[in-house]
VOGU-3710 file (C-alpha; in Angstrom, 3 decimals, decimal comma):
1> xxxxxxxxxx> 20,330/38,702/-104,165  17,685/39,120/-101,167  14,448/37,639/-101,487  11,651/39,771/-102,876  10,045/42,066/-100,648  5,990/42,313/-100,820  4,692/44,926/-99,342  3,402/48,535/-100,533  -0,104/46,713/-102,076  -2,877/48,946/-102,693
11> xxxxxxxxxx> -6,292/48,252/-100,541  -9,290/47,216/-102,014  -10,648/50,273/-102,739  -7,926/50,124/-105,902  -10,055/47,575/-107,536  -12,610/50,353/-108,226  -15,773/49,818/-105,602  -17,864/47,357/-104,622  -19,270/46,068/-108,261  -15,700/45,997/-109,578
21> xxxxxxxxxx> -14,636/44,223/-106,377  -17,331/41,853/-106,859  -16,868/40,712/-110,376  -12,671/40,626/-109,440  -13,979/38,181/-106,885  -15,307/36,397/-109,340  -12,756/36,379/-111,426  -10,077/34,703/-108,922  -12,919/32,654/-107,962  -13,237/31,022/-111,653
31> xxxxxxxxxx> -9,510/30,722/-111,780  -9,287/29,067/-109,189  -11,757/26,980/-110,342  -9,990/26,380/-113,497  -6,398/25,231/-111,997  -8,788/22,559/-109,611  -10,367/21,063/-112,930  -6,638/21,118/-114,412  -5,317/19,227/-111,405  -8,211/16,349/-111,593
41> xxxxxxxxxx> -8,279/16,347/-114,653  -4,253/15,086/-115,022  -5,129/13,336/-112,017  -7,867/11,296/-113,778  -5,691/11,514/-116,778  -2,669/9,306/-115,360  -4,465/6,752/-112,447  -6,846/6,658/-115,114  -4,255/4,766/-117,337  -3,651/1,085/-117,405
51> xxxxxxxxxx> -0,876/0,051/-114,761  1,323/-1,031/-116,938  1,270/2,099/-119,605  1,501/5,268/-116,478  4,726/6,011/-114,259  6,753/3,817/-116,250  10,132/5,268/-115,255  8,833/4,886/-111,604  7,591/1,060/-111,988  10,959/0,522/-114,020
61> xxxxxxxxxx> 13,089/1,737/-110,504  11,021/0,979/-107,913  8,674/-1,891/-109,433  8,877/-5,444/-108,308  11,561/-6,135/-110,824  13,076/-2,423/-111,066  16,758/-1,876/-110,980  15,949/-0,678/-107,087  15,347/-3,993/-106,335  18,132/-5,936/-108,667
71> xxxxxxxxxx> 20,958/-6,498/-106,945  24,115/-5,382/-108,530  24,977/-1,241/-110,563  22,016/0,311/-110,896  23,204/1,720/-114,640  23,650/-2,488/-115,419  21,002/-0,519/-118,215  20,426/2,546/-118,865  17,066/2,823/-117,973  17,699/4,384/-114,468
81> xxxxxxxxxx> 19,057/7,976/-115,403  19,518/9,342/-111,920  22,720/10,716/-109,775  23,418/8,045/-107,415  22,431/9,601/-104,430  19,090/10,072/-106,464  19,222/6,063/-105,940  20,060/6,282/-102,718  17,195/8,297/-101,681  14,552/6,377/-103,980
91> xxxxxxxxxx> 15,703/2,599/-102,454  13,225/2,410/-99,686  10,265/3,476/-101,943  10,509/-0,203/-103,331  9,088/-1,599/-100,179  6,036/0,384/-100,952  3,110/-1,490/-102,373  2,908/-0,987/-106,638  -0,687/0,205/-106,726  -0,321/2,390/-103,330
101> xxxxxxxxxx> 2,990/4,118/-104,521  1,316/4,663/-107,561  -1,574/6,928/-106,074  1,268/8,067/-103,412  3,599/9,145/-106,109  0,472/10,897/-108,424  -0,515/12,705/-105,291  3,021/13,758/-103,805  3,714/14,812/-107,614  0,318/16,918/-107,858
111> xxxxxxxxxx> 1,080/18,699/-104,616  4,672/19,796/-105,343  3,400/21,453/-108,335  1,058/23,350/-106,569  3,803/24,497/-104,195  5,792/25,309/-107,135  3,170/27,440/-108,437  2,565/29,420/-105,138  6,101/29,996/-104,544  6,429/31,378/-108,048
121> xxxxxxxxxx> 3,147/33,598/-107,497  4,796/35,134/-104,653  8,038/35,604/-106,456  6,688/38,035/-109,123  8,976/41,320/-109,049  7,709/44,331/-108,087  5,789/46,797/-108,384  2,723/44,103/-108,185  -0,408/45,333/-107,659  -2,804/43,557/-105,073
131> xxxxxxxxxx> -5,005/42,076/-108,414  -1,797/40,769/-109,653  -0,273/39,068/-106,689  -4,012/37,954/-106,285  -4,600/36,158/-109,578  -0,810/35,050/-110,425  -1,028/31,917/-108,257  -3,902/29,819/-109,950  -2,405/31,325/-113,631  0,795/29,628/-112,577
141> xxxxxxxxxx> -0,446/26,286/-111,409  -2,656/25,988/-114,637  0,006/27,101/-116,609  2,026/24,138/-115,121  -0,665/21,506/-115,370  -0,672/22,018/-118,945  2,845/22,396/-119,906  4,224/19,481/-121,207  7,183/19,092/-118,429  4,694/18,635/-115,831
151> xxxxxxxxxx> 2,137/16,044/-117,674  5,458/14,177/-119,169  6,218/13,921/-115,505  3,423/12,840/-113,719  2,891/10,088/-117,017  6,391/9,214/-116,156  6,378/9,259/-112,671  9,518/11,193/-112,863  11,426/13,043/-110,093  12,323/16,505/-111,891
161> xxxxxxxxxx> 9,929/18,907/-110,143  11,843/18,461/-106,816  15,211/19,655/-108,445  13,315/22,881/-109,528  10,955/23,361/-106,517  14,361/22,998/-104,179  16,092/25,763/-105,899  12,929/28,166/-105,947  12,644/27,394/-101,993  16,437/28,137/-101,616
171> xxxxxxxxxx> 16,549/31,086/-103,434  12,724/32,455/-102,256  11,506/31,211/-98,853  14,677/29,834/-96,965  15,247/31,860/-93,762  18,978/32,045/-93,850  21,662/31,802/-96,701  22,852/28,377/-95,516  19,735/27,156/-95,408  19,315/28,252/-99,246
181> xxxxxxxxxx> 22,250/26,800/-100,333  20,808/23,546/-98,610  17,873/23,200/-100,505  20,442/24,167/-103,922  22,653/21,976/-103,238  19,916/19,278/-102,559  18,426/19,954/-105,953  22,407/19,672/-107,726  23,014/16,006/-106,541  20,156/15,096/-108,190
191> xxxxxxxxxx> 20,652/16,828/-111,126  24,676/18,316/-111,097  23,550/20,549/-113,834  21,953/22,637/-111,622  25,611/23,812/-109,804  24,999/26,591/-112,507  23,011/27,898/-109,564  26,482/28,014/-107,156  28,193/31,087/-109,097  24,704/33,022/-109,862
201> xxxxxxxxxx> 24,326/33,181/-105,601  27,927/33,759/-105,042  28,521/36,976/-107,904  24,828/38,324/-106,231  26,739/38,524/-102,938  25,198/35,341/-101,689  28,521/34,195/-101,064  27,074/31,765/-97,577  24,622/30,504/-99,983  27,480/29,360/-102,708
211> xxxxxxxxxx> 29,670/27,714/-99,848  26,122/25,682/-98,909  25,090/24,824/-102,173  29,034/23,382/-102,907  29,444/21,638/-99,299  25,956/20,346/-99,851  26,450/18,873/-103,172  30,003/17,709/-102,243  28,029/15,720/-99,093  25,936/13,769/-100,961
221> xxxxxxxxxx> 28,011/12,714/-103,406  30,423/11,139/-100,951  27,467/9,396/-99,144  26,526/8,051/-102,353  29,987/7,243/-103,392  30,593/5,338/-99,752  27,245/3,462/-99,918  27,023/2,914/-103,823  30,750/3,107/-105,077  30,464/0,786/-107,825
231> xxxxxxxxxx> 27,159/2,743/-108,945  29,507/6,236/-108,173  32,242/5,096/-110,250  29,997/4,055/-113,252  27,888/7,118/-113,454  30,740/9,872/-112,503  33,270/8,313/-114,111  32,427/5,895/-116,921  28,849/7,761/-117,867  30,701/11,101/-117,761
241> xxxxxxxxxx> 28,478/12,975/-114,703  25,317/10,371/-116,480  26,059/11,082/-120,099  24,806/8,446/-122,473  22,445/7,183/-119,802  18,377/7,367/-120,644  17,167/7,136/-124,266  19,220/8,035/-127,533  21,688/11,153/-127,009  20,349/12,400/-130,110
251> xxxxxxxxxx> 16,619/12,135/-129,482  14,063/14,687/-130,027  13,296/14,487/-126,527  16,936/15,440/-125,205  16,393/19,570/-126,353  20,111/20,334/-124,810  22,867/21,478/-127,112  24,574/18,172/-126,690  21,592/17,023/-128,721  20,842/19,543/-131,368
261> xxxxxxxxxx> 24,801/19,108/-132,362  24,251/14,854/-132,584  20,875/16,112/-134,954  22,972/18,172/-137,013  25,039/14,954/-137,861  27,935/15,774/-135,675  29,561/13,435/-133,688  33,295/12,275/-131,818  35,723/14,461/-130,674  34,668/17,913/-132,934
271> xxxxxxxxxx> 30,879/17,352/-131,403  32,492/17,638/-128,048  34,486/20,211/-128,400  32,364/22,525/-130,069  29,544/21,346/-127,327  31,915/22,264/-124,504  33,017/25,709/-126,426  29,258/26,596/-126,796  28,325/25,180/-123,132  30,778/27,383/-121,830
281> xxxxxxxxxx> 29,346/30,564/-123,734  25,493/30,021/-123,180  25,940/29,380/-119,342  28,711/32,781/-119,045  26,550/35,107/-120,932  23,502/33,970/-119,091  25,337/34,141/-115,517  26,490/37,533/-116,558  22,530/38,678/-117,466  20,679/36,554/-114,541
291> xxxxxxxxxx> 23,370/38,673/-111,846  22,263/41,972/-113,944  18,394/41,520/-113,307  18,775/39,714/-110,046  20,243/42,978/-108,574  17,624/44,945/-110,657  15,138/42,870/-108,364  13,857/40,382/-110,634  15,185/37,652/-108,433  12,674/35,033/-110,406
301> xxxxxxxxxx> 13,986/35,925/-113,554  17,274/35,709/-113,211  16,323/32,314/-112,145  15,277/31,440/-114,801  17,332/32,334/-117,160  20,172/30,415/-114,824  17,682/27,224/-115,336  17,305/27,893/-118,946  20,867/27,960/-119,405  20,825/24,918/-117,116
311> xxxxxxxxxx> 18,560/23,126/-120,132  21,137/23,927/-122,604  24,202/22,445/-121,018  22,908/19,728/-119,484  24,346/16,369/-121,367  20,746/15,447/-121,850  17,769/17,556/-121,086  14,833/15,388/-120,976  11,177/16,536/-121,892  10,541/16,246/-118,078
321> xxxxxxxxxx> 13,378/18,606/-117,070  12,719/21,679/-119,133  10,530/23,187/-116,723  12,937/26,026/-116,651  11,629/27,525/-119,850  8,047/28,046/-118,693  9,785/30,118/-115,496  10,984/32,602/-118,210  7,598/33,562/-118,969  7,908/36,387/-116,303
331> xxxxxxxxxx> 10,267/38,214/-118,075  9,022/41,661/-119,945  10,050/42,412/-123,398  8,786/44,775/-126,109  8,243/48,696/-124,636  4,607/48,694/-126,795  1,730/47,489/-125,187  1,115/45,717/-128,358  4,297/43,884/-128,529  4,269/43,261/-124,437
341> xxxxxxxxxx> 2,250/39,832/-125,198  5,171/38,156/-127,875  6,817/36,419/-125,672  5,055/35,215/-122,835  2,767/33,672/-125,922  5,879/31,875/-127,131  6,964/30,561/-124,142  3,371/29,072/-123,420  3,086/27,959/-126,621  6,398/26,135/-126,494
351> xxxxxxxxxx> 6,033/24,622/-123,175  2,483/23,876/-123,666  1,629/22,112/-127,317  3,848/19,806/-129,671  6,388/21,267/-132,198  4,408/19,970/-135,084  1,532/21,691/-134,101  3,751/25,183/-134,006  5,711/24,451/-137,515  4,190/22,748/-140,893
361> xxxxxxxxxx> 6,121/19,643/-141,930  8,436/20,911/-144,151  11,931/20,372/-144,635  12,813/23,932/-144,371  11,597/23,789/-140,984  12,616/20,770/-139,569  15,688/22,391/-137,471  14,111/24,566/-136,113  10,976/21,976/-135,320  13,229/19,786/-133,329
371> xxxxxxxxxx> 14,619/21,724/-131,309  11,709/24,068/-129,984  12,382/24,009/-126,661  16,183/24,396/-126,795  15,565/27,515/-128,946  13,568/29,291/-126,627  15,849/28,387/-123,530  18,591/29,827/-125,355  16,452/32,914/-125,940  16,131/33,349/-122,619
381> xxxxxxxxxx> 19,370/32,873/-121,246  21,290/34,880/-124,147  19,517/36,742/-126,519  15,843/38,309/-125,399  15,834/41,946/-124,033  14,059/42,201/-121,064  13,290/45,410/-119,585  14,881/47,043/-116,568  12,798/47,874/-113,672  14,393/50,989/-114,055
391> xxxxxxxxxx> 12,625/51,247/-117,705  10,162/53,709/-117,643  8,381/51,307/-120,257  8,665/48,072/-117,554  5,084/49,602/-115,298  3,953/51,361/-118,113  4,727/50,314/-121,817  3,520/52,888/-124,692  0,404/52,719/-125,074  -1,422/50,991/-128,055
401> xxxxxxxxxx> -3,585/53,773/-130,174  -7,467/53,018/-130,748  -9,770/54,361/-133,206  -12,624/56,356/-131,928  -15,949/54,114/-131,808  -18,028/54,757/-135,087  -21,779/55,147/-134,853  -23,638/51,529/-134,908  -27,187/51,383/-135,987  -28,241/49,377/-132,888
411> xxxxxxxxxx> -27,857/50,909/-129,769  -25,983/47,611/-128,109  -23,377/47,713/-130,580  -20,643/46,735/-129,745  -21,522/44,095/-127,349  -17,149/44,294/-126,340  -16,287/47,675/-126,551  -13,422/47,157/-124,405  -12,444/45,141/-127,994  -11,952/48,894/-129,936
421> xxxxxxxxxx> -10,530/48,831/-132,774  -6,783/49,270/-132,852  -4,997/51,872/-135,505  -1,412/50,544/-135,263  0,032/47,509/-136,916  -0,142/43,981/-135,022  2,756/42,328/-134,065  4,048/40,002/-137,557  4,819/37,525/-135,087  2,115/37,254/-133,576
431> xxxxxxxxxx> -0,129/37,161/-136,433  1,992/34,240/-138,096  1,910/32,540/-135,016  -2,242/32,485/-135,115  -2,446/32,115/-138,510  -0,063/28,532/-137,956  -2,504/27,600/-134,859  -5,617/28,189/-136,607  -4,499/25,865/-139,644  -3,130/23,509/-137,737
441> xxxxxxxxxx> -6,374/23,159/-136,034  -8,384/23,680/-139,419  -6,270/20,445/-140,153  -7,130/18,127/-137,318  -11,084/18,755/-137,630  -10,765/18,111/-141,426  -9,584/14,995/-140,637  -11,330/14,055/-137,419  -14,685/15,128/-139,260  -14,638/11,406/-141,738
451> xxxxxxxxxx> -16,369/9,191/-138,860  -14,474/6,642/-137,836  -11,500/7,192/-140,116  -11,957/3,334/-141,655  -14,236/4,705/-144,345  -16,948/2,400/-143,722  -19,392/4,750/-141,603  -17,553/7,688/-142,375  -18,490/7,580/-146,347  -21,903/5,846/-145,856
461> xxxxxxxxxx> -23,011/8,897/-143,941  -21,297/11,788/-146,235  -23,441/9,908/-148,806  -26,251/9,739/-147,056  -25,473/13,979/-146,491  -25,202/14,186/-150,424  -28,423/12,275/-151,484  -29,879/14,335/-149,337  -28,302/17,829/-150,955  -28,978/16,591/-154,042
471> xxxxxxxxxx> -32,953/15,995/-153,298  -32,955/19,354/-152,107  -31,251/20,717/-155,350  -33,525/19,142/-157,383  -36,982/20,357/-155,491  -35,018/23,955/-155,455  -34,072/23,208/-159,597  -30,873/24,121/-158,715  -29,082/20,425/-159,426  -26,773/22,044/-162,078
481> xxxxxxxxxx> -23,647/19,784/-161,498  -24,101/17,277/-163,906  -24,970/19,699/-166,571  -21,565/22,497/-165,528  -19,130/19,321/-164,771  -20,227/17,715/-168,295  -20,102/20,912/-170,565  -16,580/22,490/-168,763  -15,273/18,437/-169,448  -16,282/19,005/-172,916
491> xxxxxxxxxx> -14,368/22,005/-173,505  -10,709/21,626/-172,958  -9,432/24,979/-172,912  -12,363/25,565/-170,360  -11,390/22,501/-168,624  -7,322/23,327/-167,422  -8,663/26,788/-166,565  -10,590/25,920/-164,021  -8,955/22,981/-162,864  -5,882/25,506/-162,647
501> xxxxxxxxxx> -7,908/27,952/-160,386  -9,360/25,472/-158,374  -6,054/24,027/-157,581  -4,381/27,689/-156,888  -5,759/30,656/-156,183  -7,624/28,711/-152,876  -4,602/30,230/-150,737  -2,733/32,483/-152,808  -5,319/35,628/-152,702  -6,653/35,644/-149,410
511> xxxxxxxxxx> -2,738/35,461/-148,561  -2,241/38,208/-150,707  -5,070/40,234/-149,469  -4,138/39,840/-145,923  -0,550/40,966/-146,621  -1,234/43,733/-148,726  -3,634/45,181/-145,897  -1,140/44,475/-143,120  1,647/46,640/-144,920  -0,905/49,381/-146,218
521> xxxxxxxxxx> -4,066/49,252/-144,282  -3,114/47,932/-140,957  -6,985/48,484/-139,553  -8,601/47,211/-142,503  -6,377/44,431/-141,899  -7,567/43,714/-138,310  -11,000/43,912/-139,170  -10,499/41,771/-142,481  -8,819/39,169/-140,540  -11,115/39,145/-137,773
531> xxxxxxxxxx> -13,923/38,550/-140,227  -12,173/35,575/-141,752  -11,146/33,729/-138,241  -15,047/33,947/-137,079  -15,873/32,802/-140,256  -13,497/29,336/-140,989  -14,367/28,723/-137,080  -18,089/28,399/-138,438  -16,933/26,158/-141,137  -15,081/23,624/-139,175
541> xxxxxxxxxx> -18,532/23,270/-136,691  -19,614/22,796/-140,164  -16,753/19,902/-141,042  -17,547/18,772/-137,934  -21,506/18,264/-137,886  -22,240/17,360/-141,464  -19,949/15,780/-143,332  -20,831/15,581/-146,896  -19,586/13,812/-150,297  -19,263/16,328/-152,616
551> xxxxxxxxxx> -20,407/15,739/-156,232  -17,465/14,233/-158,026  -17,240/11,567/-154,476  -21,293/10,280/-155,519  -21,448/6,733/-156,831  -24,029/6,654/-159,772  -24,015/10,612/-160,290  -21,914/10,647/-163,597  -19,790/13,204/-162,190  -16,222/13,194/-163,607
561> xxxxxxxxxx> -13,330/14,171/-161,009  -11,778/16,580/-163,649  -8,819/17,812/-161,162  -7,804/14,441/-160,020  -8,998/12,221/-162,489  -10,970/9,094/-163,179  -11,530/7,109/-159,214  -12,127/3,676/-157,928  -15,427/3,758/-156,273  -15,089/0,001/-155,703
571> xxxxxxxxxx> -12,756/0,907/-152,737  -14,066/0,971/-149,258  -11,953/3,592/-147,940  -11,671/6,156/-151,159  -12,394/9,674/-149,862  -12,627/9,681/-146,512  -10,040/10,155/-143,885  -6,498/10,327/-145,568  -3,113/11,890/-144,385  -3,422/15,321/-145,534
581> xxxxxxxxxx> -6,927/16,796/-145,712  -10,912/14,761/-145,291  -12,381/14,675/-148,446  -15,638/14,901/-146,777  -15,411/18,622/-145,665  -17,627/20,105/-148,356  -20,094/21,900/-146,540  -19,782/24,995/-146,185  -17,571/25,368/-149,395  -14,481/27,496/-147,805
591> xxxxxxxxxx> -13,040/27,488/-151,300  -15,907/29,696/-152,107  -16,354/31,314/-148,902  -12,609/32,520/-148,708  -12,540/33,897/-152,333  -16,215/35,549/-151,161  -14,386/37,250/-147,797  -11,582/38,520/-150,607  -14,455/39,651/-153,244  -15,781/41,877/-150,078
601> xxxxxxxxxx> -12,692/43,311/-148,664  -11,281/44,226/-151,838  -14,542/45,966/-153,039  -14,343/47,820/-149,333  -11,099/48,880/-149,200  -9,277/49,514/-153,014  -9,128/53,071/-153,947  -10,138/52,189/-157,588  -13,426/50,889/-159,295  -11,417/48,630/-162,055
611> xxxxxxxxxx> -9,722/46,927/-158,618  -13,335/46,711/-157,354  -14,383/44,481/-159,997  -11,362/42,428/-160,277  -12,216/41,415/-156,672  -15,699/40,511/-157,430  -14,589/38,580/-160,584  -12,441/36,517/-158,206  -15,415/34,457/-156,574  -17,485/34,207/-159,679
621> xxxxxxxxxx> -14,727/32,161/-160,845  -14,287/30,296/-158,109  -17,923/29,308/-158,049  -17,849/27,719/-161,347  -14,277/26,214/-160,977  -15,623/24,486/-157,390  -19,055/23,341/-159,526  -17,944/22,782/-162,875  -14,699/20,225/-161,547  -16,919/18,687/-159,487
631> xxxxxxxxxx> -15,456/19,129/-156,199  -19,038/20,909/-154,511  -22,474/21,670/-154,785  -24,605/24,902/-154,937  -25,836/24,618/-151,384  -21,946/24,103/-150,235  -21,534/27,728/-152,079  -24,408/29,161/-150,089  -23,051/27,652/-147,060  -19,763/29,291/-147,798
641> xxxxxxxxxx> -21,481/32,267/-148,781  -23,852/32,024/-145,011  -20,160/31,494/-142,991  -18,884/34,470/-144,407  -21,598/36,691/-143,835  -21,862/35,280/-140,349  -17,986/36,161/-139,391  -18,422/40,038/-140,843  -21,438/40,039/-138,337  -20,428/38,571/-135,599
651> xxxxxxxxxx> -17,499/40,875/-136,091  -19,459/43,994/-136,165  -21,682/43,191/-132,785  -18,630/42,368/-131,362  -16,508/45,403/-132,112  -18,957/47,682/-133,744  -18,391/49,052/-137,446  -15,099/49,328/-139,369  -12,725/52,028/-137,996  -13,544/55,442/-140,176
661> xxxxxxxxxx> -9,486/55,970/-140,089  -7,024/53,461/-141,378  -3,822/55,137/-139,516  -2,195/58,340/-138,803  -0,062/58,750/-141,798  -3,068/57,780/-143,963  -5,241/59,911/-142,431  -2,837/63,130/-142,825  -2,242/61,588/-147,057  -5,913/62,381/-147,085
671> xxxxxxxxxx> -5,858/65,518/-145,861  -5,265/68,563/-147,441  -2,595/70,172/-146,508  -2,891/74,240/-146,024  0,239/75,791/-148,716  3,371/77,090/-147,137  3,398/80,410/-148,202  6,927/82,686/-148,692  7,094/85,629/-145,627  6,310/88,937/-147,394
681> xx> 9,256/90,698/-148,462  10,561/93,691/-146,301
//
């Protein structure tokens, strides 16, 4: 286990002369800029924050009435979570002034992240070329100033980036073994956990290292026991090496198996048991793969994986100490250039956003939705095949297989041609993954779009929006709501037809569409779904801007609410924001526009004329179930219409026109095949 060598970079005549070198300048130049914004921004984020709501772990040790100050055991509560010697070294910060630790403690914080971030630049195995090495350091500090770890710990004021920073320097930039094992064993008596570390350097032939990290920890731990013995006994012995101490065991927040098994609903002596049986299993399997890639070279990894294994046996693993996961991110999985992307996009989007924002709220999902984070670190340390060095896939996975460019009618089409389109299937993950993200966010502007979510402002104004549709209707004579919602109400048959479609086919066909041309038409499919992303972006600009009452939401119109029957207008807050969609987001219609994008696709792509027209009947029904219920105007149809149009076009100067071939076996179905004819006799 020697620390990664970095030498062997190309010059910079590899980055392809002087223009390329220029805009690669560039480049590192706005990334840079990018992690600087990050930092102020968290900066201005927490000092920005009333005293009393930032660094509340920090004000509740080291405040003027912390448990640094009290004397007496500082677990008399549980609020100080810490080894010991973790006290020990954090008792003559409480002479500092509140407001001037506070900036100290936000600064000191910033800065070690940074370091983290450069040490893990430089850790990258190799082959790296001199881009890479170039441009990994400000990815990895942004990537750490978003991550939830990092932002939980600078609200918090929290101590866990030293732990993880003190075991990168160990393992990475200490001159000598004992010195790593130092800096190890530092980072174990504040969190013990991390003694994981002690076998990984001694079966990698850091045996020096091991003996340091033990001593180390072993040296500490006295101190603190002769200095704090009363605090010793109660957090080795009564707390169980801290157990128990912090928030609730089984808390969302704790994503350690000791956790997930009190979330299941077990508990007492069988919870323990089966905790220390599966402990013992995660953190051998991982040891056994971190030693297999550390001697492949991938020194960083195999960290990782140790620290990710770390997370999952760990008593507690608190939001703030999961910072191992985001370290797995340099791992390499898939051997397609296509599939190459699948998990560092997990990881980030793990480490980076909030479970519900990953998974709907639905009890089907709810185990796995808790416990996010503990899933992925026990991907990492057990379970996800990454590549060899050796690989011949790890420099240079197979290569994903583009269309050739089809003649545009403009000569600066495509504006992105580096964008081609691709003839293999996209990874399912992925695309569920997107699809999730791009609701989710579909959801939030829906809701944000209703003013001032009282439903005072927010309704007067998407009135205001309607009167003014309607006036426009009626100078266009094309106010035909009262008339369609009046005559469908009238017949009943009519009536729970529509009502029925409205309600739904909404999701169900463009759904279907999308998975029928993933499975049969996987180019169709990238070009279909491209269209439809570009064009519900439009509409939620559209949410956004103008929200607007839609017919059967107009006091005084006469229009009856045929889907969800008769409504109190008396109430001040009917219609606008509510807990699962803004009634307000009629314009653009996306019920229409959706069932318009399926219309087009299916008359594009299906092989028959009879399939043609079914697709084409599917938004003329839509149309009059959206006008004749009541739930949108003609101009919100045109505006769905004007979105839909706008996402096939912005698709087409982006990547040019649809791909000619759908993929190789399709194209050799098409083709006729010359007849294999018997050899002549004789």
């Amino acid at each position: 286990m020697a620390n990664v060598e970095h030498g062997g970079r190309p010059g910079e005549a590899a980055f392809g002369g002087a223009e390329a070198g220029a805009r690669f300048r560039m480049a590192r130049l706005g990334l840079w800029a990018v992690a600087g914004i990050l930092v102020v921004r968290q900066l201005a984020v927490v000092l920005g924050t009333p005293s009393g709501e930032r660094l509340t772990d920090l004000e509740t040790w080291v405040g003027p009435d912390g448990v640094l100050h009290v004397k007496g055991s500082l677990y008399d509560s549980t609020q100080f979570t810490g080894t010991p010697f973790g006290g020990l070294v954090l008792k003559p910060l409480t002479r500092a002034a509140e407001q001037a630790l506070g900036w100290g403690w936000t600064f000191g914080t910033l800065l070690l992240v940074v370091a983290l971030g450069l040490v893990a630049a430089r850790a990258l195995p190799q082959p790296m070329s001199r881009r890479t090495s170039l441009l990994a350091a400000p990815v990895a500090i942004s990537l750490l100033m978003i991550s939830l770890p990092v932002r939980n710990t600078l609200w918090l004021g929290q101590t866990s980036i030293i732990p993880v920073l003190l075991v990168l320097l160990g393992c990475f930039t200490a001159r000598g073994q004992r010195d790593g094992g130092l800096c190890v064993g530092l980072a174990a008596a504040l969190q013990p956990a991390l003694l994981l570390f002690a076998p990984l350097l001694w079966f990698t032939g850091r045996r020096r290292a091991a003996v340091a990290t033990g001593a180390t920890f072993a040296a500490c731990t006295v101190l603190a026991w002769a200095a704090l013995p009363h605090d010793s006994y109660t957090y080795w012995i009564h707390h169980i090496a801290g157990t128990g101490l912090g928030g609730e065991a089984d808390a969302l927040a704790n994503q350690s198996l000791h956790g997930a098994l009190l979330r299941f609903g077990l508990s007492g002596p069988l919870e323990i048991v089966l905790f220390l049986v599966l402990g013992a299993t995660v953190a051998t399997l991982a040891l056994r793969r971190a030693v297999r890639y550390a001697r492949d070279g991938q020194l960083l990894l195999a960290v990782a994986i140790t620290g990710c294994a770390v997370v999952a046996v760990s008593p507690a693993a608190w939001q703030h100490q999961l910072l191992w996961v985001l370290l797995a991110v340099v791992g390499r999985a898939g051997r397609r250039a296509a599939d190459r992307t699948v998990w560092p996009v997990v990881v980030v989007l793990v480490m980076t956003l909030p479970a519900k924002a990953l998974l709907p709220n639905q009890l089907l999902f709810v185990p796995v939705r808790d416990n996010t984070v503990l899933l992925a670190a026990l991907a990492a340390a057990t379970l996800v095949p990454f590549l060899s060095r050796t690989a011949p896939e790890f420099a240079r996975p197979v290569p994903t297989d583009y269309a050739e460019p089809v003649p545009a009618r403009f000569r600066q089409v495509p504006l992105a041609p580096s964008l081609g389109r691709v003839l293999t299937r996209p990874n399912l993950f992925l695309e569920l993954v997107a699809m999730r993200l791009v609701y989710f966010v579909y959801q939030q502007i829906r809701l944000a779009a209703a003013g001032d979510g009282k439903g005072t402002s927010g309704r007067a104004r998407a009135e205001r929006h309607g009167h003014q549709i309607h006036d426009i209707e009626r100078f266009l004579h094309l106010d035909i709501e009262h008339w369609a919602n009046h005559t469908v109400y009238g017949i009943g048959w009519l009536r729970s037809f529509l009502d029925f479609y409205y309600e739904s086919f909404h999701f169900v066909v463009p759904l279907t569409v999308l998975a029928v041309l993933y499975v049969r038409r996987p180019v169709d499919y990238r070009w279909a779904r491209t269209a439809l992303g570009f064009a519900t972006a439009f509409a939620l600009i559209g949410f956004w801007l103008y929200p607007l009452a839609p017919p059967r939401l107009m006091p005084g119109l006469g229009i009856i609410d045929t889907v969800h029957g008769p409504q109190d207008f008396a109430k001040p807050d009917y219609g606008t924001l509510t807990e699962l969609t803004n009634q307000y987001a009629a314009m653009p219609s996306l019920h229409f526009g959706w069932a318009l994008w399926c219309g087009i696709v299916i008359a594009v792509v299906a092989p028959k004329w009879w399939l043609k027209a079914l697709g084409l009947i599917h938004p003329l029904f839509t149309v009059s179930a959206i006008i004749g219920t009541g739930n949108h105007w003609v101009l919100d149809a045109v505006g769905g219409a004007a979105v839909v149009g706008a996402g096939f076009g912005v698709g087409y100067l982006l990547q040019g026109p649809r791909a000619l071939r759908v993929a190789g076996a399709d194209k050799e179905e098409r083709e006729p095949r010359e007849p294999v004819t018997a050899p002549a006799p004789g």
